[in-house]
N, C-alpha and C positions, 0 to 999 in steps of 0.2 A: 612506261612508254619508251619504245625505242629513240633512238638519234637517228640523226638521217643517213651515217656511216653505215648501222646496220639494216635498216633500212635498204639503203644502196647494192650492200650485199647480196641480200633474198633476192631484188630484184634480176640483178648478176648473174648468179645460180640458175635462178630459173631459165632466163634466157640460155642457158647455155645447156638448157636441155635436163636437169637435175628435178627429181618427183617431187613434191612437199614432205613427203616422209624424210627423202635424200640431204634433203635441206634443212628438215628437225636436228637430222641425225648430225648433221656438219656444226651448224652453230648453236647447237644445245638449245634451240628455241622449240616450244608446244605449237604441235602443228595447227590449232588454231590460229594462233597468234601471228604463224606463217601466215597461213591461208585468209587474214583478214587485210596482213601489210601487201599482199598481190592484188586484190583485191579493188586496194584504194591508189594502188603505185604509190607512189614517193611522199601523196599527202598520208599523216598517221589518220589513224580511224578516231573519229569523233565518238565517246560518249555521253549520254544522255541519263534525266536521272530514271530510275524504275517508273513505270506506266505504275498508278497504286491499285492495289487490288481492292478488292468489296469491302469494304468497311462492317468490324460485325454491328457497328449502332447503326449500320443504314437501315432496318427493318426500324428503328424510332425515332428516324427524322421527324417525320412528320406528326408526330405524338410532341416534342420536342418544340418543335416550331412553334402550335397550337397552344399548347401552356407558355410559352415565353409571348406570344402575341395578347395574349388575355391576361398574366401578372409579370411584366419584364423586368420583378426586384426576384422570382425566385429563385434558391439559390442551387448550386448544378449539385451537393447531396443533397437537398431536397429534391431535385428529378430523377438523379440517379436509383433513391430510394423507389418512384412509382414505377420506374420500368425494370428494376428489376422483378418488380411485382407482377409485369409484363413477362418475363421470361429473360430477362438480358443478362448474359453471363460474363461481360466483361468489367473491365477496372474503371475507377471515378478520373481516371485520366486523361482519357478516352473523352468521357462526357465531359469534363469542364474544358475540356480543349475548343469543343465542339459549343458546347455554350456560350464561352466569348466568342463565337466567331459569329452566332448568329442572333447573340441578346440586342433586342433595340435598343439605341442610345435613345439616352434621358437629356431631354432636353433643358438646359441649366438660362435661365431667364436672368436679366439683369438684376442686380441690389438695388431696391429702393431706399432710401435712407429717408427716415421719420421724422421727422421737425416739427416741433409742438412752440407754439406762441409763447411769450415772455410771462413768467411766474408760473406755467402751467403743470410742467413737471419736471421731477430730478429723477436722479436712479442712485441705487445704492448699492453698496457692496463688500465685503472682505478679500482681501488679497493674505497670501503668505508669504513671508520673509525668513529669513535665517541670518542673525545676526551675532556679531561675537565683539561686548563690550572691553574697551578698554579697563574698563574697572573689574572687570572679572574676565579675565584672558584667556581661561585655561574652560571655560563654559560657554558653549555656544548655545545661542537661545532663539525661540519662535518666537516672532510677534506676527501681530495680523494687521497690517493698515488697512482704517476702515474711511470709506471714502464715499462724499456726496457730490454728486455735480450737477449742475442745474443745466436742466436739455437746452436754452435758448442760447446761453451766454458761453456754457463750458464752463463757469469760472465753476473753481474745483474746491471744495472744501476735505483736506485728509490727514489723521490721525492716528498714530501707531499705537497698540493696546497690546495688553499679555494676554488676554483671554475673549476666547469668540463667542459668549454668553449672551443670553438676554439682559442680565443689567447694563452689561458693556453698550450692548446694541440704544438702550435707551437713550442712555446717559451722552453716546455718541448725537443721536437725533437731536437731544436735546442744546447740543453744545455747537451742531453746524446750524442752528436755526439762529439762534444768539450770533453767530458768526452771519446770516445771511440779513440779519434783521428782517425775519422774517419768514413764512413758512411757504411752501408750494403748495400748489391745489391738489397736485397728486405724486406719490412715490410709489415707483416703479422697482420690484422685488424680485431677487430669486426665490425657488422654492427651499433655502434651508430652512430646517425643524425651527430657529430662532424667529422663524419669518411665517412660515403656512405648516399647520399639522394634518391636512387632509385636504379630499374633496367629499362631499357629501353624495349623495346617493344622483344627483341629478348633476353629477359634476362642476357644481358649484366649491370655487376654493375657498378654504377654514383658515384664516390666519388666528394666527397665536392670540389671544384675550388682550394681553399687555398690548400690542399692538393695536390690535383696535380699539382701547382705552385710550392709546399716546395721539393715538386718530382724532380719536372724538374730543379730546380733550383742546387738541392746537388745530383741527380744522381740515387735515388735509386727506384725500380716500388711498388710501391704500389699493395697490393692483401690482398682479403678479403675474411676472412672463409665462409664454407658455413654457411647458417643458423640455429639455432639452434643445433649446435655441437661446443660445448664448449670444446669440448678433443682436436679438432682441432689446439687449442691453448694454447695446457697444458702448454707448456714451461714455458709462462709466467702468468700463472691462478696458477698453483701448488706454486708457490714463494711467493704468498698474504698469505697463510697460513701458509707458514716458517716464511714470517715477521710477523705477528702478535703472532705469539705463539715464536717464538725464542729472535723476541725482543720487540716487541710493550706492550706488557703484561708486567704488575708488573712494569713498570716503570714511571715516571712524566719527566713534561716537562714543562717549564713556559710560553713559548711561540712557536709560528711556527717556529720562528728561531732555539731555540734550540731544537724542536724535528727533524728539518734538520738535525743539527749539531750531535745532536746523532745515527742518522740515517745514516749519512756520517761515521762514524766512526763505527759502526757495521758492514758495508758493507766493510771498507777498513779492519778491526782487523779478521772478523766472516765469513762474507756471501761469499766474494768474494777471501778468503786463503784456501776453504776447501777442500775436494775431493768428488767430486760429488755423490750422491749415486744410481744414473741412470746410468750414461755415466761409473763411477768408476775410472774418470781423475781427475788429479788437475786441478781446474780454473786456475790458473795463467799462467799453462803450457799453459792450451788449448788456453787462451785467447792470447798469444803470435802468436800462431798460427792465429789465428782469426783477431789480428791489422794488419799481415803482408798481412791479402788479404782483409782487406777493401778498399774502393773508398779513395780517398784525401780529406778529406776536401775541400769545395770551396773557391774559392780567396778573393770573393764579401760576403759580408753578404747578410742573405735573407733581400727580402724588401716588398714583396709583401702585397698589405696593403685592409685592408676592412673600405670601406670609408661611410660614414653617416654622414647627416647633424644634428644637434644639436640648440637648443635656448638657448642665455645666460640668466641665472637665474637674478633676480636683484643684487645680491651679485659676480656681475662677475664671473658665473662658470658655467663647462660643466659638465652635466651627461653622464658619458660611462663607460659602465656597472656596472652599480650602484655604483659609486664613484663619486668624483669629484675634476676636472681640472680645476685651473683658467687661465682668460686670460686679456692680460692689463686694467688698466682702457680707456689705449686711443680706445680699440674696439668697434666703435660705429655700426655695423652690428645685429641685434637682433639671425640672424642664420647663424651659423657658416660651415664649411665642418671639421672635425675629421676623419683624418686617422689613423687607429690603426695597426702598425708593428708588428714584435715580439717582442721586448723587447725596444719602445715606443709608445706613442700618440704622433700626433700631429694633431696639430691646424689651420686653416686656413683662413683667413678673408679676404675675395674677391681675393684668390687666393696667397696670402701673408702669407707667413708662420708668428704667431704672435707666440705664446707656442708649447713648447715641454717638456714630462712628462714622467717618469718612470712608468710602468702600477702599479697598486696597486692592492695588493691582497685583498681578501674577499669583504667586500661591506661595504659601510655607509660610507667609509673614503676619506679624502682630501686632496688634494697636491696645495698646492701656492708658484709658483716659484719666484725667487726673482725678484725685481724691476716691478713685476706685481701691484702693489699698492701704486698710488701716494693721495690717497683720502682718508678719514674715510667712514667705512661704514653704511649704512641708518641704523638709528633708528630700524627696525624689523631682521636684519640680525643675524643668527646663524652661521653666519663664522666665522670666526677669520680672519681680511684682513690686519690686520698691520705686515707691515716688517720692514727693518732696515730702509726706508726714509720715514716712518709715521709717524715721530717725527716730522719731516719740517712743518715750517708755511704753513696754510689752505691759498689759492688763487689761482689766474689762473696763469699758469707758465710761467716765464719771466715779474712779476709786484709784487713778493715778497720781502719783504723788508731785502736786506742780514744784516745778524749780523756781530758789529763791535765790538771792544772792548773800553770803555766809553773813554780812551785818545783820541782819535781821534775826538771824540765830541766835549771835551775839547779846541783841536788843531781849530777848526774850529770855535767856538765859540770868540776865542783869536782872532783869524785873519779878523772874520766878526766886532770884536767891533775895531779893529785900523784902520778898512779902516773905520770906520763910521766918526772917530775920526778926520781922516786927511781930510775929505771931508767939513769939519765945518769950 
């Protein structure tokens, strides 16, 4: 764009009688360029942007339209695909351009939020964490806190675990129920494999066996969100984020045990004294409300067991779930039957109950109960199998030579030489 100097000049020129060419030729300017600034005089010429020309998708406007009015989720390479089917030679740039500009808006309705009367239901759940104990520093480790929370009150029951399994899952159940005095009418489930293994032919959901034994056993129905709707289960999904920012953050811990122990204690000091800022109640209140209509506790502990056979290692021990369970040295069977409860193992050797084991958490580690180990163990062995009767002289049992104390030696030694003495 000219100034108004030269500008000024063209006008000058002209006036003074000089052609447009004349005037090219004087100040180096394109005789258009002339020919626009006389034109407008002294104001510069306004441009404007290009008029657009034919669009090549205008012959599938209307094809376009027609499908986005009748499914307004499809997506512009799925249209792209039917009209090139149509003949359309150009690019998918073109069409998604043209897609959002003519996809109807999706009309977004408010959040209703669900509120179920007091004892009626909880929801459940696993979260992941990444933690790095004091006691082992240089090893960072997963745990999963699994977490209940009762829908009327909030008040929140939750427990860090090394593994996401189904005995974890039970034994968790069974340990916020003891905690809640008491069980809900109903728990509300994701679809992990620990929880639902299908739907059946008439889309009815299949939850896991164990599951609906822990059901039938303490009372309450099991039901499982739809899928893929996580809000479905905010109650207990929005709390992951309270504990990790309210307490999990900026603190240490040396072990599982005590990030429990600190975790019990922010739930009983923090999480579980405050007023809610959803509901706008005290938990303690509500939760009062909440024990007085839970189910009873059951009379029986649960027992229902998931049974698997097993081969004993050479170091006398069971693999289950990646730990390990010793069993006597008298079990001469190579494969065993293991039943796993909620909160034990046990062992079975031709039907004969032989050990019984506290479950252990995480994995790589060992439990040898006592009087399991009357032997030393072979030359290759990485167990550790001596207990407090490892000390006892090596032989078959019942031809060990008992220890006496040397008087008595002496005493018999005195009594073998007078009888030799009086038989002379």
């Amino acid at each position: 764009m000219l100034d108004q100097g030269e500008v000024f000049m063209i006008q000058h020129l002209w006036r003074q009688g000089l052609s447009v060419q004349a005037i090219s030729r004087r100040t180096g300017l394109d005789r258009k360029t002339v020919r626009k600034y006389l034109q407008n005089g002294l104001d510069p010429p306004v441009y404007g942007p290009r008029k657009p020309g034919p669009s090549i998708l205008q012959p599938y406007f209307d094809y376009l339209q027609q499908r986005l009015r009748a499914y307004p989720e499809l997506t512009a390479s799925r249209l792209l695909r039917e009209i090139r089917e149509l003949g359309y030679p150009g690019a998918y740039t073109t069409v998604k351009c043209y897609v959002r500009k003519i996809r109807p808006e999706v009309e977004h309705g408010y959040e209703h939020r669900f509120e179920t009367p007091p004892g009626e239901q909880a929801q459940t759940d696993f979260a992941h964490f990444k933690v790095v104990f004091t006691d082992e520093p240089d090893q960072a480790r997963v745990v999963w806190l699994f977490s209940m929370v009762l829908g009327f009150s909030r008040h929140l029951f939750a427990h860090y675990v090394l593994r996401q399994n189904l005995e974890t899952l039970v034994r968790c159940h069974v340990t916020a129920f003891t905690h809640f005095r008491g069980v809900p009418k109903e728990i509300l489930y994701d679809r992990a494999k620990t929880n639902v293994t299908g739907e059946d032919s008439e889309g009815q959901v299949i939850f896991n066996n164990t599951i609906l034994d822990l059901a039938r056993h303490c009372g309450f129905t099991p039901r499982a969100c739809p899928p893929y709707r996580a809000k479905t289960k905010g109650k207990v999904e929005r709390p992951f984020r309270y504990v990790r920012q309210d307490f999990f953050l900026g603190r240490s811990f040396r072990n599982l045990e005590d990030l429990n122990k600190q975790l019990s204690d922010w739930l009983g000091e923090v999480a579980n004294q405050r007023e809610h800022g959803t509901t706008r109640r005290f938990i303690p209140e509500a939760y009062q409300e909440d024990q007085a209509a839970l189910l009873p506790l059951p009379q029986m502990p649960f027992s229902s067991v998931l049974k698997l056979e097993r081969r004993i290692t050479m170091d006398g021990m069971v693999s289950v779930g990646g730990n390990l369970y010793s069993v006597p040295d008298t079990t001469w069977r190579r494969t065993v039957e293991v039943q796993t409860l909620a909160d034990e193992i046990r062992i079975y050797d031709g039907g004969r109950l032989v050990a019984v084991h506290e479950p252990l958490d995480g994995r790589g580690r060992s439990s040898i109960a006592a009087g399991h180990r009357l032997y030393p163990p072979p030359g290759n062995s990485k167990v550790q199998r001596y207990d407090a009767v490892a000390d006892q002289p090596m032989g078959i049992p019942g031809e060990q030579v008992t220890t006496r104390p040397l008087s008595v030696y002496e005493f018999v030694g005195a009594r073998l030489a007078s009888a030799g003495g009086g038989t002379e």
